[in-house]
C-alpha positions as CSV (number, residue, x, y, z in Angstrom):
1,X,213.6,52.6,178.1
2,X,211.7,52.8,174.9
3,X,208.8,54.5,173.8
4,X,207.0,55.1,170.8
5,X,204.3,57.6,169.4
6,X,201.1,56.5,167.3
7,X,199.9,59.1,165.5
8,X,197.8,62.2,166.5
9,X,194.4,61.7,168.3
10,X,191.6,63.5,167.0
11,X,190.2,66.7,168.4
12,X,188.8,66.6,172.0
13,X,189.9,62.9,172.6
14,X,191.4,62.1,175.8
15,X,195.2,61.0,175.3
16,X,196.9,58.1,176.9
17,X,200.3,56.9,178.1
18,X,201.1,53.6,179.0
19,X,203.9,52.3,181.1
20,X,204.8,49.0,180.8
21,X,207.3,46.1,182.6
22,X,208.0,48.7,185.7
23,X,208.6,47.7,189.4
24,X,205.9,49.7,191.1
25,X,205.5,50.9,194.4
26,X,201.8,52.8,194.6
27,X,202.5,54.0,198.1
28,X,198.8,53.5,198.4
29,X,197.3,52.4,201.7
30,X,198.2,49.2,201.7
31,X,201.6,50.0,200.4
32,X,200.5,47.8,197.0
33,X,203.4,46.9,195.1
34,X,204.1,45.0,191.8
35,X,207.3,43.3,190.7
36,X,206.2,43.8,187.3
37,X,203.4,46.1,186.2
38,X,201.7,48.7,184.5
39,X,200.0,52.6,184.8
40,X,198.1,53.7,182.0
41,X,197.8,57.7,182.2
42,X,194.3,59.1,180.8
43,X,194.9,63.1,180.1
44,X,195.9,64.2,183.2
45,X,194.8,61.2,185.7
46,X,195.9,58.0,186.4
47,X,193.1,55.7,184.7
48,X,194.2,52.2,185.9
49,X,197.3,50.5,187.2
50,X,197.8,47.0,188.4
51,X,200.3,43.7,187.7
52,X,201.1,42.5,184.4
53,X,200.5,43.7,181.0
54,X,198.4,46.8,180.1
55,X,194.7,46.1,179.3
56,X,194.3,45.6,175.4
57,X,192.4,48.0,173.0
58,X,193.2,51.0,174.7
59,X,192.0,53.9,172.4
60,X,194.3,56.9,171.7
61,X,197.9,55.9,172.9
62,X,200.1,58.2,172.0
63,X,203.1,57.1,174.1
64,X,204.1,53.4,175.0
65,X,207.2,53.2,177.9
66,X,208.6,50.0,178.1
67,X,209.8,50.6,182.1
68,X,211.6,47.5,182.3
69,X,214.6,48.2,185.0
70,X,212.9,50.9,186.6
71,X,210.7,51.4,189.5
72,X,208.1,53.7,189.5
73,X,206.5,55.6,192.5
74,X,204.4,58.7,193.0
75,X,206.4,62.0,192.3
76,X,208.2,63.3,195.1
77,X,206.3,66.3,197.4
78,X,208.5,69.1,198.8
79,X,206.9,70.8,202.0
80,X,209.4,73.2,202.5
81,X,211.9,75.3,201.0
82,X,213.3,78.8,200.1
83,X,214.0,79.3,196.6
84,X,215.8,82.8,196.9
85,X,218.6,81.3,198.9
86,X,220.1,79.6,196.1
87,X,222.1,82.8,195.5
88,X,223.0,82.5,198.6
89,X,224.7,79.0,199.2
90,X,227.7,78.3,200.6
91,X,227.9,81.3,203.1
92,X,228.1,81.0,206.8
93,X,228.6,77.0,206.4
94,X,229.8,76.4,209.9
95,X,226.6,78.7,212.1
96,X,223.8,77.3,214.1
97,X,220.6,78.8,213.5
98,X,220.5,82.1,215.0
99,X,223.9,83.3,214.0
100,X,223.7,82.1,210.8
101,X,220.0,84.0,210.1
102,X,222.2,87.1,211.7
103,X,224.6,87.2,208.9
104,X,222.7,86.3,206.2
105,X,219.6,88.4,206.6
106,X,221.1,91.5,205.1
107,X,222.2,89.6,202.0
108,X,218.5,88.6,201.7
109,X,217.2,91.6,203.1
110,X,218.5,93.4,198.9
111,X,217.0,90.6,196.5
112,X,214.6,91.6,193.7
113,X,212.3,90.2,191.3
114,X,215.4,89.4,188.8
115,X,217.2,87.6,191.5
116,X,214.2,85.8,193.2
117,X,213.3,84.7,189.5
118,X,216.9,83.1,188.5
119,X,216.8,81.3,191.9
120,X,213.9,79.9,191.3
121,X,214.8,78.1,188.7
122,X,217.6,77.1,190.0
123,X,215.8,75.0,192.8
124,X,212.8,74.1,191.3
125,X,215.4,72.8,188.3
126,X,217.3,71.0,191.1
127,X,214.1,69.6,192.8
128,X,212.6,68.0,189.5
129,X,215.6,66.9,187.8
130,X,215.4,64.8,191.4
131,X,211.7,63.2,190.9
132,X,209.9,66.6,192.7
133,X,206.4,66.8,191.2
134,X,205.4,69.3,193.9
135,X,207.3,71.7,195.1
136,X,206.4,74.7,197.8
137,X,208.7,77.8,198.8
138,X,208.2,79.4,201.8
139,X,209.3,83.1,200.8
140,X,209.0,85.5,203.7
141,X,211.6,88.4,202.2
142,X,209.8,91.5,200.7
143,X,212.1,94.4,200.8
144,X,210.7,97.4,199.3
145,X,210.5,98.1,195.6
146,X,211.3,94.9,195.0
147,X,208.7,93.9,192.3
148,X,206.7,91.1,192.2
149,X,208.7,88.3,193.8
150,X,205.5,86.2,194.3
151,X,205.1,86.4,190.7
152,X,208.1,85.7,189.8
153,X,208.2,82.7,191.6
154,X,205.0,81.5,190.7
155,X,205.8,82.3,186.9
156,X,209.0,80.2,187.4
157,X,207.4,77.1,188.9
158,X,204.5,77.1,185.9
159,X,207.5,77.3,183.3
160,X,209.3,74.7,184.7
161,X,206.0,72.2,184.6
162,X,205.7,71.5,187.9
163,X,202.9,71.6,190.1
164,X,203.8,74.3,193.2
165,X,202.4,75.9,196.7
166,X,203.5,79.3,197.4
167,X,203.6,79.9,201.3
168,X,203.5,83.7,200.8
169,X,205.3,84.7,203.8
170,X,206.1,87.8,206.0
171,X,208.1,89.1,208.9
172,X,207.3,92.3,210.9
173,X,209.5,91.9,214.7
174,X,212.9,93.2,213.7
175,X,215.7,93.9,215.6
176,X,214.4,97.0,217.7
177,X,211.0,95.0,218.5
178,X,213.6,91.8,219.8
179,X,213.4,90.0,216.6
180,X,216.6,88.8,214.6
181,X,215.8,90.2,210.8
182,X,217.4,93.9,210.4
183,X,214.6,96.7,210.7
184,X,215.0,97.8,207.0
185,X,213.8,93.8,205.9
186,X,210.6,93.7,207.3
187,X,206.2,94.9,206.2
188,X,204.5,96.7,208.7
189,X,201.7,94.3,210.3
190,X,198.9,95.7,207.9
191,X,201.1,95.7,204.7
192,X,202.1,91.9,205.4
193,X,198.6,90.9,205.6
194,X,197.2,93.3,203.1
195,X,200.2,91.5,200.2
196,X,199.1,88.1,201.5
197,X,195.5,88.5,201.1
198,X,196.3,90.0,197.5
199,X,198.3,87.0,196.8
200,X,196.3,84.4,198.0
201,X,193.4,86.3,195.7
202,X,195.6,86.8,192.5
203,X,196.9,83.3,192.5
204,X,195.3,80.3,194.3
205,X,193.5,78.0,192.2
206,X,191.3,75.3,194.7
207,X,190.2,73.2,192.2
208,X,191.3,69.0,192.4
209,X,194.0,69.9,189.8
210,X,195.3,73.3,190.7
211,X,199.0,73.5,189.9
212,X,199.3,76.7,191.7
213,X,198.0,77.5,195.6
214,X,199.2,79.4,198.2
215,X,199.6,79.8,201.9
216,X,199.6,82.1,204.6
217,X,202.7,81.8,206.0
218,X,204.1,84.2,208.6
219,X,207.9,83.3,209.0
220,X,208.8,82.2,212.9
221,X,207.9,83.2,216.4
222,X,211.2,84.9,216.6
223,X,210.8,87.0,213.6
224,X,207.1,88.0,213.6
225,X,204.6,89.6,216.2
226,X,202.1,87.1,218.0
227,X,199.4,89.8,216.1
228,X,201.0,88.9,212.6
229,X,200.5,85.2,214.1
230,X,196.7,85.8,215.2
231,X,195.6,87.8,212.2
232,X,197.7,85.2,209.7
233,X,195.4,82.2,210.9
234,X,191.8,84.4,210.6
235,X,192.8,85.3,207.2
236,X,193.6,81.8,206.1
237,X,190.8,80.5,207.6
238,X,188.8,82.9,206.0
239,X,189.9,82.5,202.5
240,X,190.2,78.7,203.1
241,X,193.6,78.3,202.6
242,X,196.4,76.5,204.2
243,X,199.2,77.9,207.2
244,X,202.4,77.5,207.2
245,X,205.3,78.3,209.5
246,X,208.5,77.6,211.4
247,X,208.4,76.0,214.6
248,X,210.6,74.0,217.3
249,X,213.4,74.1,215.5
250,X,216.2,74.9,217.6
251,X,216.8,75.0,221.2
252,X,217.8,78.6,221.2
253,X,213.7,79.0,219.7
254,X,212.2,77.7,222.3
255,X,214.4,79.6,225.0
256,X,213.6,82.8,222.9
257,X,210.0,81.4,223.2
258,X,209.7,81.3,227.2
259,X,211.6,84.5,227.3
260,X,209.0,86.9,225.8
261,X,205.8,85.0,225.8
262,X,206.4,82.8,229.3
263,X,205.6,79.2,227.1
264,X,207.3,76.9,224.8
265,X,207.0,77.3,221.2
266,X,204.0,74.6,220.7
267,X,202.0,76.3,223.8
268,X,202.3,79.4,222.0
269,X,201.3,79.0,218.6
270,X,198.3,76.9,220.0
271,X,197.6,79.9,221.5
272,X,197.8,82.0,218.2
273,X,195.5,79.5,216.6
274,X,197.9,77.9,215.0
275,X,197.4,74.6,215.8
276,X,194.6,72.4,213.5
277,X,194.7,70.1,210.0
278,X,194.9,73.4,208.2
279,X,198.6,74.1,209.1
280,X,202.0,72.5,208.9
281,X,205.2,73.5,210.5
282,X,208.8,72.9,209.5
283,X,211.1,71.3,211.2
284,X,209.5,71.0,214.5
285,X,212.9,68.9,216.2
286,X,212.3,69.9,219.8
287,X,209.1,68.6,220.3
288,X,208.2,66.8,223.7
289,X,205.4,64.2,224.3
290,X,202.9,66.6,225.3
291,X,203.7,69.0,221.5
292,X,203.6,65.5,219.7
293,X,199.8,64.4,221.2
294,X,198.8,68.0,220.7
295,X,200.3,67.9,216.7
296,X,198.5,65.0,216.8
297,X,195.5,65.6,218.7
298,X,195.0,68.8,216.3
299,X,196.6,66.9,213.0
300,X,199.1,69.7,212.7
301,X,201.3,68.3,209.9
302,X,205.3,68.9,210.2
303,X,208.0,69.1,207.2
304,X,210.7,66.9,208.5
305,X,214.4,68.7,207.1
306,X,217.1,65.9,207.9
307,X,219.6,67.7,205.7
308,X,219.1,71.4,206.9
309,X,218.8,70.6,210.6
310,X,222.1,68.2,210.1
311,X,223.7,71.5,208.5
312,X,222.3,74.1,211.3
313,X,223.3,71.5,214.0
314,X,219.8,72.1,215.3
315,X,219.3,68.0,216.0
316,X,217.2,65.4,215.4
317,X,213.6,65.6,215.2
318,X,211.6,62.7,216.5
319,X,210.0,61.6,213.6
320,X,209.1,57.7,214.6
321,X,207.5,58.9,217.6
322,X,205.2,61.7,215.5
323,X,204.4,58.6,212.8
324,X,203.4,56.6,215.7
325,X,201.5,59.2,217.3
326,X,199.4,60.2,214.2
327,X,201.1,63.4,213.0
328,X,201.4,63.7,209.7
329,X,204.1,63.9,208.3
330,X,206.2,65.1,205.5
331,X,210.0,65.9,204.2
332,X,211.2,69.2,202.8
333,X,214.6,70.4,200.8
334,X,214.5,73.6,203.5
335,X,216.1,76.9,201.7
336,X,219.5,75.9,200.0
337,X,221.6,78.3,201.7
338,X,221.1,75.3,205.0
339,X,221.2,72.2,202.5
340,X,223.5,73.3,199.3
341,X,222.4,70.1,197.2
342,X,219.0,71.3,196.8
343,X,217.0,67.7,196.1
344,X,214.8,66.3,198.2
345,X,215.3,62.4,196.7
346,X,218.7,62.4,198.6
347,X,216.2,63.4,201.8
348,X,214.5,60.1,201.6
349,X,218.2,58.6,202.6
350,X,218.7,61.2,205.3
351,X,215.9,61.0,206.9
352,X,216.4,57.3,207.3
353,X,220.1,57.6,209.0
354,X,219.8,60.4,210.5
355,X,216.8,59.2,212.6
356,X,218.8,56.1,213.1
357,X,221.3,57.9,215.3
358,X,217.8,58.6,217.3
359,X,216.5,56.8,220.2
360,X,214.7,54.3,218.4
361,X,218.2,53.4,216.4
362,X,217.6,51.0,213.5
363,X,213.9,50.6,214.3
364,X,213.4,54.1,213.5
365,X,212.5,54.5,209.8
366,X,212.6,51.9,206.9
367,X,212.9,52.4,203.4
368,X,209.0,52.1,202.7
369,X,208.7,54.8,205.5
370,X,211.0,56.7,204.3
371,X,209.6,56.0,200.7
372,X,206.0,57.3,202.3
373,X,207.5,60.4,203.8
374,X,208.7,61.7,200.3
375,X,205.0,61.1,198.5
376,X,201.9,60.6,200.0
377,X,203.4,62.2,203.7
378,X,203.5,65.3,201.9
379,X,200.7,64.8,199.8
380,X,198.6,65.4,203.6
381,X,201.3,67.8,204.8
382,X,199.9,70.2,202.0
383,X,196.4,69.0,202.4
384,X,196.2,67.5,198.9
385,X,196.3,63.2,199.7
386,X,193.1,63.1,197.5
387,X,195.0,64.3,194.7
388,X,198.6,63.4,194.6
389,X,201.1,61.6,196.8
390,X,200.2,57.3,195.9
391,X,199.0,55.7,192.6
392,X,195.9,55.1,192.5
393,X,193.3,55.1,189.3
394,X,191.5,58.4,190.1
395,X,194.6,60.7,191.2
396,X,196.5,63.2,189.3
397,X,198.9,61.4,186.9
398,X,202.3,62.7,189.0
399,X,204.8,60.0,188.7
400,X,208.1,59.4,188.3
401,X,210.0,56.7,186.7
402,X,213.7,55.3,188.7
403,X,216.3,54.0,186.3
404,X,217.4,51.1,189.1
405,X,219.7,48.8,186.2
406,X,222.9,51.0,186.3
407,X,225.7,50.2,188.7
408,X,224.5,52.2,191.1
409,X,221.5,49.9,191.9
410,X,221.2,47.0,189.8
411,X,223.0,44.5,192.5
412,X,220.1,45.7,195.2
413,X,217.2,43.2,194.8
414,X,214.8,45.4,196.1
415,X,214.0,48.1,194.1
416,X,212.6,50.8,197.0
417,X,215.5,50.0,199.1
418,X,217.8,50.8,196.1
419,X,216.4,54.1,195.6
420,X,216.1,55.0,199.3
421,X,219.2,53.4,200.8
422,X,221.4,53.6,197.6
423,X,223.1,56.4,195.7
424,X,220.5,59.1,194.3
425,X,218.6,57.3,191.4
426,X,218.4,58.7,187.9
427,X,215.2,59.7,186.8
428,X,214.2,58.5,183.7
429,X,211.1,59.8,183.1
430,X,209.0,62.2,185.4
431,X,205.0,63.2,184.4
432,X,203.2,66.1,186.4
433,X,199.5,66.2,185.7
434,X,199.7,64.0,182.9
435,X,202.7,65.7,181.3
436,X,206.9,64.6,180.7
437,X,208.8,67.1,182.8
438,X,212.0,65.6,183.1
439,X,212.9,62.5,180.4
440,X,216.6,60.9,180.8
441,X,217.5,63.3,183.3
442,X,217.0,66.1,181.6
443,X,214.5,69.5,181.8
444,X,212.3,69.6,179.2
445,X,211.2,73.1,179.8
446,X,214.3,74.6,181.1
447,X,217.9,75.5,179.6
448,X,219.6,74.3,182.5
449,X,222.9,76.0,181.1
450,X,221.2,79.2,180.5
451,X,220.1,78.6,184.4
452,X,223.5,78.2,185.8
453,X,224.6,81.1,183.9
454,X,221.8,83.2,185.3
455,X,221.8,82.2,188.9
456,X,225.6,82.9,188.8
457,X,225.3,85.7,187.7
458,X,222.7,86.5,190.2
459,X,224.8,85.3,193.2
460,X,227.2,87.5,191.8
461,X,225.1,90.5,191.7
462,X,223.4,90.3,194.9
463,X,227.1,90.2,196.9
464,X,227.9,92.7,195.2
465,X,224.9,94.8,196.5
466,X,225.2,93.5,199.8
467,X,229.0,94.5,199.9
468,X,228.6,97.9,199.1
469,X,225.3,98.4,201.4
């Protein structure tokens, strides 16, 4: 790839990047595509973007990418995640769900803001060294005098350059009220709320190109009360913002779901009022036909983990049969401590196989579905497909360029089945809101050294605490 710079633009003018002689899949709605095209960026939007050459006499240039050998496609969305388990990975590698959450909970239960920060940048370095533009952590663990771990997080994520979702979470069922976390890692009912409604006020921006929002996200039916549940979705709703949780996951959930509350886990959170286009669930793998046509009656979005529910040996969710009913759909990393790599670009291949070994075999997913799940699917998972998630003149300039000329790829005609069926692809260049985050595989706000050092030491730190607790 080359580029070159023209000299500085004067004061106030908008600035522009064009990218030349790509492959480009705009993941748009008619899944456009050009074997050889162009995007010119405008400030922080994508101004126009079609086949061929670049139009001529374009004012204030101050970067020309000559793409050729690379295919470009939105930037990748995450929809879920949990950034303080990268301290954490590697432990209790052969657990299902339940027993793993048993004996890692009071690990988690000791983190502070020190720790939560390092981790952070460890997966959010991870994620957009991978082609993540947006990334969201679903952080639930608050243990007292902690500090600030939603500001760390958040300060983490607007270092790194990236633009981020904050699912400020919460648990309050411990083990004496039937729940799994230990009854010294969990907020009372009122403090939970109280922190999320400070959060939400402190730090979500609703404006077309907010690079920081946040959600109300109350962890899992088996960790929280069904009040937590109720109260979570009024005080969303009434600060107009987005819900996120965990649901359907295993089938150990939705036994633990008849159990207490006498319904399956769908029929409960329905119940809670946690059903609707406002909220998205992760994983959601035990789903029958009657949770699928109400996720899609209510356009309850779902964040599809191939990796983590491989890892957990929770199953395989029924993706092809949500696409086909309407839900929308999106994939996520899930916490690293359940998928040690940490990228979401190897998900796109994942998510294909694994749904393969489904009922629907080879007609399951594609490489362009797969492709869509990875961008625009989460793009509407977060409730932000106006914005981000396709290329289209008019959207936030998030994209990310595939180096698909290297032995890995180069023999693979097609360049969206290279990057989705083939090894991970490099990423060459990567642009949130306008901006070079990654270039040549490489941070350019981050010492990733410095960040493997820290988390290290971190991981290091926290079992140390843990042991002697």
């Amino acid at each position: 790839m080359a580029a070159s710079a023209t000299p500085s633009t004067s004061e106030g003018a908008v600035e522009r990047i064009v990218i030349e002689n790509a492959a480009i899949a705009t993941v748009d709605a008619n899944d456009t595509e050009y074997a050889s095209g162009y995007v010119v960026v405008a400030g922080n939007r994508i101004e126009s973007i079609g086949a061929g050459k670049a139009p001529e006499g374009l004012a204030n240039v101050v970067r020309r990418v000559d793409a050729t050998g690379h295919l470009v496609t939105p930037g990748l969305v995450n929809t879920h995640h949990h950034f303080y388990q990268w301290i954490t990975r590697g432990l209790a590698t052969d657990h299902n769900l339940f027993n793993w959450l048993v004996a890692l909970y009071p690990t988690w239960a000791r983190i502070d803001e020190q720790m939560t920060y390092a981790a952070a940048q460890g997966s959010l370095g991870m994620m957009a060294r991978g082609g993540v533009t947006t990334a969201m952590d679903h952080h639930y663990v608050f243990p007292q005098g902690s500090g600030d771990l939603s500001g760390s997080i958040i300060r983490a994520a607007s270092e790194m350059g990236v633009r981020f979702t904050l699912a400020r979470g919460s648990m309050d069922r411990s083990e004496k009220d039937g729940g799994l976390p230990p009854d010294f890692a969990v907020e009372t009912l009122e403090g939970a709320l109280a922190a999320t409604e400070e959060t939400v006020k402190k730090h979500h921006d609703a404006s077309f190109d907010a690079m920081t929002q946040v959600a109300v996200a109350p962890c899992s039916p088996f960790s929280v009360s069904t009040e937590l549940l109720k109260q979570g979705a009024e005080l969303a709703r009434r600060l107009g913002v987005r819900l996120h949780t965990h649901g359907s996951e295993t089938v150990e959930e939705e036994k633990f779901c008849h159990e207490l509350f006498g319904m399956g886990p769908t029929d409960y959170f329905e119940s809670t009022g946690w059903l609707g286009e406002d909220v998205w669930m992760a994983h959601c793998v035990h789903m029958n036909d009657s949770d699928i046509e109400a996720f899609a009656r209510t356009k309850t979005g779902v964040a599809h983990c191939p990796s983590s529910n491989a890892r957990l040996a929770a199953g395989i969710a029924r993706v092809p049969d949500m696409l086909k009913a309407g839900v929308p759909v999106g994939l996520g990393v899930d916490g690293t401590a359940s998928n040690e790599s940490g990228e979401l670009h190897t998900e796109l291949r994942n998510a294909l196989l694994i749904n393969r070994l489904g009922a629907h075999r080879e007609a399951a997913l594609n490489a362009r579905q797969a492709l869509r799940l990875g961008t625009y699917g989460g793009a509407q998972v977060l409730g932000r497909a106006t914005q981000i998630g396709s290329l289209e003149a008019g959207k936030l300039a998030d994209l990310v360029l595939w180096k698909i000329d290297g032995i890995g790829h180069a023999s693979i005609a097609d360049p969206v089945t290279a990057i989705v069926f083939g090894a991970a692809a490099p990423v060459t260049l990567s642009l949130v809101n306008g901006k070079p985050v990654v270039e040549n595989g490489t941070l350019l706000h981050a010492d990733e050294d410095a960040i493997a050092r820290s988390t290290r030491e971190q991981a290091q730190r926290l079992a140390r605490i843990a042991a002697e607790s």
